[in-house]
LUMDO-187800 format. One line per 10 residues: number of its first residue (from 1); for each residue x negated, y, z of C-alpha. Coordinates in steps of 0.05 Angstrom, whole numbers, plus 5000, padded with zeros to 4 digits. Example, Ala and Ser with C-alpha at 12.3 -4.5 7.8 and 13.67 -1.06 7.14 Angstrom:
<sites>
1 = 4754,4910,5156 | 4727,4979,5143
</sites>
This chain:
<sites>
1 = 4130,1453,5522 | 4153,1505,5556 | 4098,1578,5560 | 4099,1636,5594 | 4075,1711,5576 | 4045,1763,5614 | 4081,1820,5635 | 4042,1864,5597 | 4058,1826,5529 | 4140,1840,5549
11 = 4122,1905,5549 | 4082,1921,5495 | 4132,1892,5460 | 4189,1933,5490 | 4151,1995,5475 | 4149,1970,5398 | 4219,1957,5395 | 4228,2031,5430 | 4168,2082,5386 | 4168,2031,5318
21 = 4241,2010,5317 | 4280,2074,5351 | 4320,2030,5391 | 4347,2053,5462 | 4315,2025,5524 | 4373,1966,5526 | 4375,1951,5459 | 4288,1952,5462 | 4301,1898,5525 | 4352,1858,5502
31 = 4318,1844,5429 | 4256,1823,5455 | 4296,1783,5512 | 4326,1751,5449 | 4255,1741,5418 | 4220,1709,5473 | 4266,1661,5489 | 4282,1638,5421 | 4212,1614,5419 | 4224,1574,5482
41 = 4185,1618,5523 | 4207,1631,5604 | 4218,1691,5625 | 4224,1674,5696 | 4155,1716,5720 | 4179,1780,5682 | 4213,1844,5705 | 4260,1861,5661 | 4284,1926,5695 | 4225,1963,5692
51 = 4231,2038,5685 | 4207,2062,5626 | 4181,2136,5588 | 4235,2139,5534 | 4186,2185,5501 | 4121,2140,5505 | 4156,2068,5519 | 4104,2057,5565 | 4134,2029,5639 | 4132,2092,5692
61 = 4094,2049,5747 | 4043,2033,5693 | 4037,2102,5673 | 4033,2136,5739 | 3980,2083,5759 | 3936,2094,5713 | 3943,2166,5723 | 3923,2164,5791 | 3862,2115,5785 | 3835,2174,5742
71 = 3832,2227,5802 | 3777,2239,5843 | 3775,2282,5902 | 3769,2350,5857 | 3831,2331,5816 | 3868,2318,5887 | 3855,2389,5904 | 3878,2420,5833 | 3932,2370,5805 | 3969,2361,5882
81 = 4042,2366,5843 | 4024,2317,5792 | 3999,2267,5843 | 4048,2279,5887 | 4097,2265,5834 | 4065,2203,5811 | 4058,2175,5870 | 4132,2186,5873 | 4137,2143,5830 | 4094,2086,5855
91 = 4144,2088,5918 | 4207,2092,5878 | 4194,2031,5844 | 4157,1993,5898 | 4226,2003,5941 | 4264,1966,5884 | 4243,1889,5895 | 4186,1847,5911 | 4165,1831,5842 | 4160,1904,5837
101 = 4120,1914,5886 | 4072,1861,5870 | 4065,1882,5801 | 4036,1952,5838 | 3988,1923,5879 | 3961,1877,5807 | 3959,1949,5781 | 3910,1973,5828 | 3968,2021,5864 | 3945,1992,5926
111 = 3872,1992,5918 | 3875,2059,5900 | 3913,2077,5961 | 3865,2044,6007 | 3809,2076,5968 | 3831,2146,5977 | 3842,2141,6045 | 3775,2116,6057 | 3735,2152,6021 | 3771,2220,6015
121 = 3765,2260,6085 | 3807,2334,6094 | 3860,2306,6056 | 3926,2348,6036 | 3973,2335,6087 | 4021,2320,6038 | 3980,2277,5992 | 3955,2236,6049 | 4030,2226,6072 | 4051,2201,6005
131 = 3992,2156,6002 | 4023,2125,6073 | 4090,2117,6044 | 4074,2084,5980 | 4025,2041,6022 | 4079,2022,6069 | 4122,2010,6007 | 4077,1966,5971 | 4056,1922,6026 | 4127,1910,6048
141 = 4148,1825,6044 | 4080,1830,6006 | 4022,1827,6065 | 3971,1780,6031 | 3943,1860,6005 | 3925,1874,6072 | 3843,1866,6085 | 3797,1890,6136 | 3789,1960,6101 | 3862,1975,6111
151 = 3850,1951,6177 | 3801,2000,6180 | 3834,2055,6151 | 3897,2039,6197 | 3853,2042,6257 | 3818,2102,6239 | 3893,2146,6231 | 3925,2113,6291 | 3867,2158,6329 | 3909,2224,6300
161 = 3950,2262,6340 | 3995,2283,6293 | 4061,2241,6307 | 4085,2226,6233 | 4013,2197,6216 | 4016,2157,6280 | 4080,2124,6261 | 4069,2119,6193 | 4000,2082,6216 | 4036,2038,6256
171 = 4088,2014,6206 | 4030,1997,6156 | 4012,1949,6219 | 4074,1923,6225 | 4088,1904,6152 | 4024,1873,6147 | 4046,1821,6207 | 4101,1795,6180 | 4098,1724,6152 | 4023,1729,6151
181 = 3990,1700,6212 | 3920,1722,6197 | 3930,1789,6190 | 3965,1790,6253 | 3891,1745,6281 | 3853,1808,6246 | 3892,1859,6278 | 3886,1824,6349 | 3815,1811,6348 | 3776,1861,6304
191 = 3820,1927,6311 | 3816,1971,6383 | 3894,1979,6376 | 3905,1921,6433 | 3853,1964,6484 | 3874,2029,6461 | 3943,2024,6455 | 3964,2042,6530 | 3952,2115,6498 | 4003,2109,6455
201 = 4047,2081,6503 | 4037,2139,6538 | 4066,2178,6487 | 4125,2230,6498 | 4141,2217,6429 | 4200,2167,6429 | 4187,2149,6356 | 4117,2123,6369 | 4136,2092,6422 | 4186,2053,6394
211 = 4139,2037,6336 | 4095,2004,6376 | 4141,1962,6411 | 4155,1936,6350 | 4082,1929,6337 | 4083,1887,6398 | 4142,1840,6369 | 4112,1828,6312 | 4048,1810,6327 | 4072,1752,6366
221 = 4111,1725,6314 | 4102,1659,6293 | 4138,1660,6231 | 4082,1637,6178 | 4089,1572,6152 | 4019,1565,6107 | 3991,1561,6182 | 3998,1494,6228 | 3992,1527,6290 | 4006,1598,6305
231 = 3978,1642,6357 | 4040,1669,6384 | 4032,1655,6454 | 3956,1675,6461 | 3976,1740,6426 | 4031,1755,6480 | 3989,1730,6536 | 3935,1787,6510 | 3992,1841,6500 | 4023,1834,6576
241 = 3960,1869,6605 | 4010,1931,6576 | 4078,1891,6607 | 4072,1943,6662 | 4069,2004,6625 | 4127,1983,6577 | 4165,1969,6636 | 4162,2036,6668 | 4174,2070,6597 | 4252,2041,6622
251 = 4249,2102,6671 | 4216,2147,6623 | 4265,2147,6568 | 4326,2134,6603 | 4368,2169,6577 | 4354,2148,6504 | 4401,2085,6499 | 4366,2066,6426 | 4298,2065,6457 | 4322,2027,6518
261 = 4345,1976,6475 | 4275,1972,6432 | 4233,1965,6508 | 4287,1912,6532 | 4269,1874,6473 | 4199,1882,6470 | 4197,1861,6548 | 4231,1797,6543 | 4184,1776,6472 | 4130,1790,6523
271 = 4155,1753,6587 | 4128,1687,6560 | 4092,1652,6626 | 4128,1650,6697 | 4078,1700,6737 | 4100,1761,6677 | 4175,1755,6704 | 4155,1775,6774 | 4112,1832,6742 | 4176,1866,6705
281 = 4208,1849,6774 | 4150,1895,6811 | 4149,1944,6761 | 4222,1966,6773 | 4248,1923,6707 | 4305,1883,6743 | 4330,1946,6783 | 4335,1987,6712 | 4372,1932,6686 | 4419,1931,6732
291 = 4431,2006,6739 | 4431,2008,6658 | 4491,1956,6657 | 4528,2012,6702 | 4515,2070,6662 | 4522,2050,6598 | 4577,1992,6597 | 4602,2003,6527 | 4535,2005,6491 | 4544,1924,6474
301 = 4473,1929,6442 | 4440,1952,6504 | 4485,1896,6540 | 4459,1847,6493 | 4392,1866,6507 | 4397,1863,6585 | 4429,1797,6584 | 4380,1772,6540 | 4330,1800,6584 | 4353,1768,6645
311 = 4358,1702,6618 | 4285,1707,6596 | 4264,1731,6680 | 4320,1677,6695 | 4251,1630,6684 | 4219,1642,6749 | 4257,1613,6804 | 4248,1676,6862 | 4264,1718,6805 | 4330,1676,6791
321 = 4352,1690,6859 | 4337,1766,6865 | 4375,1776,6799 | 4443,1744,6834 | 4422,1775,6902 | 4421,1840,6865 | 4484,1848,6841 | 4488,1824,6766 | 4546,1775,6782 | 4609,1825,6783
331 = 4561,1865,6734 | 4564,1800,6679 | 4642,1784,6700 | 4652,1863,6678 | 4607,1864,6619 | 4633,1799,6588 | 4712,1815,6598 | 4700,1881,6569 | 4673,1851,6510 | 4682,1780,6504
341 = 4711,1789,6433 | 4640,1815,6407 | 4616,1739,6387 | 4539,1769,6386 | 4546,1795,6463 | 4589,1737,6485 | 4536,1688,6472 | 4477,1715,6505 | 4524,1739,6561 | 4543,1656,6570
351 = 4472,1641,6560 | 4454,1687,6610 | 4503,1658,6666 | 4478,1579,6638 | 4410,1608,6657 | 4436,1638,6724 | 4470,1571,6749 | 4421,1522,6734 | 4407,1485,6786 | 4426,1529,6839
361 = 4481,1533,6878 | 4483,1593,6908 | 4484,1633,6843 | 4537,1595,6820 | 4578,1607,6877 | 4563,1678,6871 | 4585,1687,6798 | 4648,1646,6815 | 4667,1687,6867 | 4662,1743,6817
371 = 4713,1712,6772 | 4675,1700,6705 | 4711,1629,6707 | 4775,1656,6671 | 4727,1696,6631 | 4686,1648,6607 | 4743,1602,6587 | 4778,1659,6554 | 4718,1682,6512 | 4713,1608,6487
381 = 4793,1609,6466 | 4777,1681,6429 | 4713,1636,6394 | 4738,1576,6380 | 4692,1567,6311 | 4634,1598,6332 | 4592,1542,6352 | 4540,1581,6397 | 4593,1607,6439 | 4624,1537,6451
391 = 4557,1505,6466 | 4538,1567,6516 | 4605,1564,6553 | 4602,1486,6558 | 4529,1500,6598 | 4555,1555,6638 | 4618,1513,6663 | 4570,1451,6670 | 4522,1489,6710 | 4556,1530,6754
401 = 4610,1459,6768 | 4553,1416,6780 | 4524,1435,6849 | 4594,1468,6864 | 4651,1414,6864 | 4701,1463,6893 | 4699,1485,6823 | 4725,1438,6785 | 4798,1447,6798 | 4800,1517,6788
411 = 4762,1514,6716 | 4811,1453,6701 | 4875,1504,6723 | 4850,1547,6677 | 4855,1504,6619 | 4777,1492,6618 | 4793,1421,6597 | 4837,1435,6538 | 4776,1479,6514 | 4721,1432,6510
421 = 4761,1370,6479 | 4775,1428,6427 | 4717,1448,6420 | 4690,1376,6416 | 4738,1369,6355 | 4710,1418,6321 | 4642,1421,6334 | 4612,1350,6335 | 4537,1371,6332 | 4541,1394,6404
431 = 4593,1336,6426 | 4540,1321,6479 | 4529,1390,6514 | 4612,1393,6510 | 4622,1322,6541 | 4575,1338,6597 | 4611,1392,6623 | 4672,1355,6618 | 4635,1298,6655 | 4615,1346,6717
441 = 4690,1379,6719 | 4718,1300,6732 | 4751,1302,6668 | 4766,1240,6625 | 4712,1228,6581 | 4702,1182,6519 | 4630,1160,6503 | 4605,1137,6440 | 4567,1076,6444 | 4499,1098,6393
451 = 4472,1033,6384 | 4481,0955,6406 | 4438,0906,6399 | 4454,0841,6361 | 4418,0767,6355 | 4438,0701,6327 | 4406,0675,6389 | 4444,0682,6452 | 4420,0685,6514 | 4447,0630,6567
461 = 4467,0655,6639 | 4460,0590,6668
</sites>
């Protein structure tokens, strides 16, 4: 039968191998390593790397835990280096691993944390932004710690107007949404940061505005899988009251390409029902788009971004139209030639022009005339593994040849055909997406039959 120790028993017995023995931190490890495991015990649940006091043998997390769980507000005031230090510490090791960090929060790091910043008001400045940090390390891939007084607490410091606080407020949020669908319920329903947070929007402070952006993106995540069914698309629905004002922060901060990028993003995780395309339309979205795609044409992540963007408005129909009738034709042929060897632009860019031709047939005569045929076919030849960019040029070609049949021999000339039976070859899982396009281009096709169905009767025809 197989056992299993504590972590405090590995220690302990560490620290007797180190202050009984005099060995050296390794040599302390590897005997009792050696011990445990010829008594058939697993060691799978223990950190073995823990930092330790050479001096005391005691681990340093453990140490400056306990430390800190002994300080009041009085000691705050008159040990501020030693806390300071300590928590240090906390953060140091917290940043290391998981285990690391959950063997903090067991310790009570978090709880005292949380504690402080409840309880303790006219904090040091630097204190209070240690606390943050070590909060924001321990609760990182580790959100089951969050609870309704950090929510609180959170709340309470995202009413500052001191930026660093702000920020550091709203990456405690963010942390505590990932992989964790009831804190992200919690911080939707019980917290004022979805009525309140137009004033940070408002912000001139491009950090905390692209902070809560991704606040926005993460709390429509649906990403935990302890819950059945998430609450993604309520949560979005209840974030685009702000779709307008994240819109217009395009023309606020346009000249920060980063932050563009961040507010493209957060738009399209928002645009999730057909009526909130034709608000980013309104609100000056698809114009900044297109102007964006001009100004900055070799910033592929802002590219990325736009395309993705316009896919995602692609999903109202009017919307569809304006996009082409706007100008993004020669403005995709450009941006895709330029880079159609980045494989993470070319496939969004191919998605993009799918999106663009479906089913209608002005677009696609529109983006044909701008001569993304040749491009698209080229940018499949530079991809030939990549299986995303196969299956996104085989929609694109199908869509924009299906309602245009003037097409066909052009994308044939241009070796279109030679493409998709290669890519067919080497990408069977999408054999069906690849075979349709070569269906609508004319081309020979060869279909599988799936299934037949056999009986030892026969039917007569008589």
């Amino acid at each position: 039968m197989v056992t299993k120790i504590s972590q405090e028993t590995f220690d302990s017995v560490v620290k007797e191998n180190m202050v009984e023995f005099g060995m050296s931190l390794e040599e302390a490890r590897e005997e009792s390593v050696k011990q445990f495991e010829s008594q058939g015990i697993n060691l799978g649940n223990i950190i073995k790397d823990l930092n330790v006091d050479p001096v005391t043998g005691t681990p340093l997390l453990n140490e400056s835990v306990d430390y800190l769980k002994t300080k009041g507000k009085p000691q705050l005031d008159a040990d501020k280096g030693a806390i300071c230090k300590h928590l240090d510490v906390v953060i140091a090791e917290s940043e290391l691993s998981v285990p690391h960090r959950v063997l903090a929060a067991q310790l009570g790091a978090y709880e005292y944390v949380v504690k402080t910043l409840h309880e303790e008001c006219d904090l040091d400045k630097e204190i209070q932004d240690k606390l943050f940090m070590a909060a924001n390390s321990i609760i990182n891939s580790q959100p089951d710690v969050f609870d309704d007084r950090s929510l609180e607490i959170v709340t309470k410091f995202l009413a500052e107007k001191e930026p660093k606080t702000t920020c550091d407020a709203l990456r405690w949020f963010q942390k505590a949404c990932i992989r964790h669908e009831m804190n992200r319920r919690l911080i939707m329903n019980k917290s004022r940061f979805v009525n309140e947070c137009n004033i940070l929007l408002g912000s001139d402070n491009a950090e905390i505005v692209k902070n809560v952006c991704a606040l926005f993106r993460y709390l429509i995540l649906d990403d935990d899988i302890r819950v059945e069914f998430g609450l993604a698309h309520e949560h979005a629905r209840m974030l685009s009251v702000h779709l307008t004002d994240v819109t217009q922060l395009l023309f606020k901060f346009k000249t920060n390409q980063a932050l563009i990028c961040d507010i493209l993003l957060t738009i399209g995780a928002l645009t999730v029902r057909n009526e909130y395309c034709q608000v980013v339309e309104e609100a000056g979205g698809l114009k900044f788009i297109m102007d964006a795609m001009v100004e900055f044409p070799e910033n592929v992540r802002l590219l990325r971004e736009a395309t993705k963007l316009l896919k995602a408005l692609a999903g109202n129909d009017s919307v569809k139209l304006h996009i082409i009738q706007g100008g993004a034709a020669p403005l995709l042929e450009s941006a895709l030639n330029r880079h159609k060897d980045k494989e993470s632009f070319a496939r969004y860019a191919l998605l993009c022009v799918a999106t663009l031709a479906l089913r209608v047939q002005e677009n696609s005569a529109a983006l044909f005339e701008s001569g993304i045929s040749d491009t698209i076919i080229q940018t499949m030849k530079i991809h030939p593994k990549n299986q995303h960019v196969q299956r996104n040029g085989a929609w694109a070609i199908r869509n924009m040849v299906s309602r245009c049949r003037d097409q066909c021999d052009t994308f044939i000339s241009q070796g279109a055909e030679d493409v998709l039976n290669q890519a067919i070859a080497d990408h069977p899982k999408i054999n069906q997406d690849v075979r349709s396009a070569l269906r609508d281009l004319g081309c020979k096709v060869h279909l599988n039959e799936e299934w037949k169905g056999i009986s030892d009767i026969q039917i007569s025809r008589d």
